[in-house]
N, C-alpha and C positions, 0 to 999 in steps of 0.2 A: 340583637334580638328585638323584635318586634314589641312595640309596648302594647296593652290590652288595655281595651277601652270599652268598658260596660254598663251598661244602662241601669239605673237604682235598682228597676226590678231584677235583672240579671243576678246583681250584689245577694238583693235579699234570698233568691232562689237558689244562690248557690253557698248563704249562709246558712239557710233550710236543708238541705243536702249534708253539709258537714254535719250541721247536728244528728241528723238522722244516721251517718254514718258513724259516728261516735255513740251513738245511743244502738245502736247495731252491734259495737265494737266492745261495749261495756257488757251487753248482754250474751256474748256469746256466738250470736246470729251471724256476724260478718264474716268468722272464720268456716263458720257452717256453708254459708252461701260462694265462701272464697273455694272450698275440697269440693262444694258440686259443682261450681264451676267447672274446676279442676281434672276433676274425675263424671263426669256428666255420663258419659257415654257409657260407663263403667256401671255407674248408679243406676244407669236405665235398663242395665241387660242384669244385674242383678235382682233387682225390682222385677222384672217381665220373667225372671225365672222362676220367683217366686209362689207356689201356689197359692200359698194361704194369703198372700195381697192380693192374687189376681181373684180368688173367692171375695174376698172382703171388698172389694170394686164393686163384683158383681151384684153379692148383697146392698152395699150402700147405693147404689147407682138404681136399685131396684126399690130400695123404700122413700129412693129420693124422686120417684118419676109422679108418686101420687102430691107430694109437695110442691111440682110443678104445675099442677091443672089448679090448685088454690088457690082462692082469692087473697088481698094482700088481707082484709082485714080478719082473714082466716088462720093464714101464717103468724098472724101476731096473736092472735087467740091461744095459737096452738105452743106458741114462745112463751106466751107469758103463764100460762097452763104448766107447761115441761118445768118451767124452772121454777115454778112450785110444787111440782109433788115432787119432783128431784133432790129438792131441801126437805123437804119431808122426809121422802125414803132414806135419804143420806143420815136424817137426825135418827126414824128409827131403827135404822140400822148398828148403828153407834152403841145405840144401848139395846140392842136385841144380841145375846149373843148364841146363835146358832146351838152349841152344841150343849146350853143349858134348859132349852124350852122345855119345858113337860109335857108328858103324853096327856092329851085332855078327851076327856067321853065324852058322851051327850049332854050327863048331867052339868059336867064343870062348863061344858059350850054355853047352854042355857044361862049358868049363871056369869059369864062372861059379858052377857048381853045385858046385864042392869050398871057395868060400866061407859060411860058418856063416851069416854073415848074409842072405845070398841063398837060402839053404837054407831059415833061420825065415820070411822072406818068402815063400818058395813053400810053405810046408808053409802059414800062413796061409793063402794065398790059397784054397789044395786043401781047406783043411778048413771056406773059405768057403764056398767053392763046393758041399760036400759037402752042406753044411747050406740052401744057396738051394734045390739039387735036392729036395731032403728036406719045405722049405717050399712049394715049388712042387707037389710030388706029394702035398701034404695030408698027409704026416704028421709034421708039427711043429705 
């Protein structure tokens, strides 16, 4: 047999590689990526058979085409944006629980609005909204 003779870099990138494949192997992912291998062809005509992925392509593919025309420091705007009201809505969801809300009138709405927190919540909303109109009317 042939003895192998490899360059430090060589060493290091193919120590890079094992780890990664053990860290693959630990998580689960290696055997995942070993069955689509395996079954690829399989995985693809199942997937294409699929309506509701081949809807859900369509969808994403379609909210992702205005993401495209963005500028980068608009996408980061819009990152760092998402994944704060997303911690938001996650927290008050948590402690919102659906099928306990009360039915509230005009009066109780009223006095909802001498709460600060309800207050930041609706001043959000207003100055979403300010801004959809704004995007809507073309000048944003």
């Amino acid at each position: 047999m042939a003895e192998l003779k490899l360059t430090q870099e060589e060493v290091v990138a193919l120590r890079e590689l094992a780890e990664v494949a053990l860290a693959l192997k630990k998580g689960g992912t290696l055997g995942l990526l070993r069955a689509m291998t395996a079954n690829g062809d399989k995985l693809l005509e199942t997937i294409a058979e699929e309506k509701a992925v081949l809807r859900l392509l369509g969808v994403g593919n379609a909210a992702l085409e205005p993401v495209r025309e963005m500028g980068v420091e608009e996408v980061e705007g819009v990152q760092f944006h998402t994944e704060e009201l997303v911690r938001a809505l996650l927290k008050a969801l948590a402690k919102t629980d659906p099928k306990e809300v009360p039915k509230v009138g005009m009066t109780a709405a009223l006095g909802y609005l001498r709460d600060e927190d309800v207050q930041k919540g609706l001043g959000f909303l207003l100055v979403l909204a300010k801004n959809l109109g704004a995007a809507l009317n073309g000048k944003l």
